[in-house]
Every structure is written in structure tokens, then in C-alpha cells.
N, C-alpha and C positions, 0 to 999 in steps of 0.2 A: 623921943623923936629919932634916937640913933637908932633903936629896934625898928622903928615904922620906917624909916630909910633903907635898913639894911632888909627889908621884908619888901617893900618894892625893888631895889636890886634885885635882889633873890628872883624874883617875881619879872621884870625886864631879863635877866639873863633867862631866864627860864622860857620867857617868851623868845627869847632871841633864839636858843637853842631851838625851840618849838618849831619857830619859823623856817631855819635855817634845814634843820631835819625834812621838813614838808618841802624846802624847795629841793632840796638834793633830790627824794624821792619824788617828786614832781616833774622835775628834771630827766630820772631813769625811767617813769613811765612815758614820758613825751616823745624821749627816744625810741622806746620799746615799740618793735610793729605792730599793727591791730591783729586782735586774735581772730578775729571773725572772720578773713579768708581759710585761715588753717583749720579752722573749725569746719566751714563749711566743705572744704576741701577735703576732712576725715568723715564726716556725717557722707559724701557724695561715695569716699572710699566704702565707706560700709554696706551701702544703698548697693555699689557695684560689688561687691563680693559676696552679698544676697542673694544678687541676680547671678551670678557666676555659680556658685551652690546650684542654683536654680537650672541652670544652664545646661552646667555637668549632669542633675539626675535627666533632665530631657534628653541628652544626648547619649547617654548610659540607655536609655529606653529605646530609642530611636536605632541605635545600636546593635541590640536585642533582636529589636524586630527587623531591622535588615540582616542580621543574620538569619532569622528563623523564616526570609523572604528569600535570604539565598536559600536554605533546605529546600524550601519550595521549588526553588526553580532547580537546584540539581534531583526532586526527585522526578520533575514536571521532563525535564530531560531522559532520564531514567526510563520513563513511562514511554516515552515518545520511543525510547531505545526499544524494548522490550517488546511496545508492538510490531515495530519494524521487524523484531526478531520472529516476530511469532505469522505475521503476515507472509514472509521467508521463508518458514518451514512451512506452510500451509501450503505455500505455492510448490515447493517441493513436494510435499506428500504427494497434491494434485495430480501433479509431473508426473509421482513415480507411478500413482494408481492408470494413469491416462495411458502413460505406456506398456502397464501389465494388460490390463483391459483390449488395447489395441494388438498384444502381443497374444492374448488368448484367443479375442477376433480371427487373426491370423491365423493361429491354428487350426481354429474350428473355422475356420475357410477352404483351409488345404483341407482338410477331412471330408469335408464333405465333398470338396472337387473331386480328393480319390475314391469317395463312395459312389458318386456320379458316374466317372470314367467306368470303377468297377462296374454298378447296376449296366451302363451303355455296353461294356464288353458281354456282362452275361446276355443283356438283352439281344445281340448281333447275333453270340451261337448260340442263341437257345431258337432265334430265328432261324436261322440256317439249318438248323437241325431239324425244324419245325418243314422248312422245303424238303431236307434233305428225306424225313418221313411222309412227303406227300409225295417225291417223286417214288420215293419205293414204295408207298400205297399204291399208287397208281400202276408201276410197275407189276405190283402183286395183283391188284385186280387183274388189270392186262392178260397177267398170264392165264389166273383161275380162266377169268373168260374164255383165253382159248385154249384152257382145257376144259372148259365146259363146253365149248360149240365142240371139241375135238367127242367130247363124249355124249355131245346131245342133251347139255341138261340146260333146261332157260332157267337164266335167274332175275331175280328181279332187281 
């Protein structure tokens, strides 16, 4: 009976410690905060650093193409420069041919003014000359005549 005593002792200390073990540790879990915000809290961290990942390559792309959207438009500038330039010297060439053109005009306007004035001079003495040989035809007739009446010869 001393064995079956000391084997239930055994056995009540054993439980006591048991218990006492579970309540301590019962005790520091009760205290302990619940895990399930900090969880949910790291799960929601991962979800956002996902999308942050995600973020980063859209905005890496986006990036990209508003750069390759400025090249556009600095060459779209460019273009705009380059016609302007070329419109410019068009208008200039114009200019300069307008003015050779009008400057050749002008010459060949004098030219021919002084061909004019010339032809108008030759044409005055060659008229004059033209009198000048009717008055001395006539003179010369005149005379033959009268020396032909002087000499009696008719002429016709």
C-alpha cells in the first residue's frame, strides 16, 4: 500500500506540476497579442509591394515612352524649324530671281528705248535727205528744162 501511495503522489505531484505548467503557459498566451492583425498586416504588406513592383515597371514604361514622346516633339519642332528655314530661302531665291528679271527688263527697256531714239534719228535725216534730194531733183530738173527750152529740145 506504501508503493500504491507513493505512486499516486508521484502521480498528484505530477498532475500538479502538469497543471501548473499549463496554467503558467496559459497565462503567457493570454497575455500574448493576437497574431492575426500582424499577419494580416504582413500578407496586406506583401500584396502592396506587389503592386509597388508592379508600379515601378508601369512607370519605368510610361517613362520610356514620354521620353520617346519628347523625341517626338523635339523633332516635330525641328521640322517646323527646318520648313520655316526652307520657306525663307525660297522667298529669298524669289526675291533675288524677281529682282534679276526686273533688272534685265530694265535693260532691255533702255535698249530698246536707245534703239528707238536711234531708228527715230536715222529715220528724220534719212527724211531730210529724202527733201533735201527732191529739192535738188527738182532744182536739177528746173535747170535741164531750161536748158532745154534754152536749146529747143521738148522733153517729156
Amino acid at each position: 500500500m506504501v508503493a500504491y501511495q507513493g505512486t499516486i503522489d508521484a502521480l498528484t505531484t505530477r498532475s500538479k506540476v502538469a497543471e501548473s505548467a499549463f496554467l503558467s503557459l496559459y497565462k503567457l498566451l493570454a497575455e500574448a497579442p493576437d497574431p492575426y492583425p500582424i499577419l494580416e498586416a504582413t500578407v496586406a504588406e506583401l500584396v502592396n509591394a506587389e503592386e509597388a513592383a508592379s508600379l515601378k515597371e508601369e512607370n519605368a514604361r510610361l517613362r520610356a515612352q514620354l521620353e520617346k514622346q519628347g523625341d517626338v516633339n523635339l523633332l516635330r519642332q525641328q521640322l517646323r524649324q527646318k520648313e520655316a528655314q526652307t520657306e525663307e530661302a525660297i522667298q529669298q531665291r524669289v526675291a533675288q530671281k524677281e529682282t534679276e528679271m526686273m533688272a534685265l527688263f530694265d535693260e532691255k527697256e533702255r535698249n530698246w528705248n536707245e534703239r528707238e531714239l536711234e531708228y527715230q534719228r536715222q529715220l528724220t535725216e534719212t527724211r531730210e535727205m529724202v527733201k533735201e534730194l527732191k529739192v535738188s531733183q527738182e532744182l536739177a530738173s528746173a535747170r535741164i528744162n531750161a536748158q532745154d527750152e534754152k536749146f529747143g529740145i521738148i522733153s517729156l
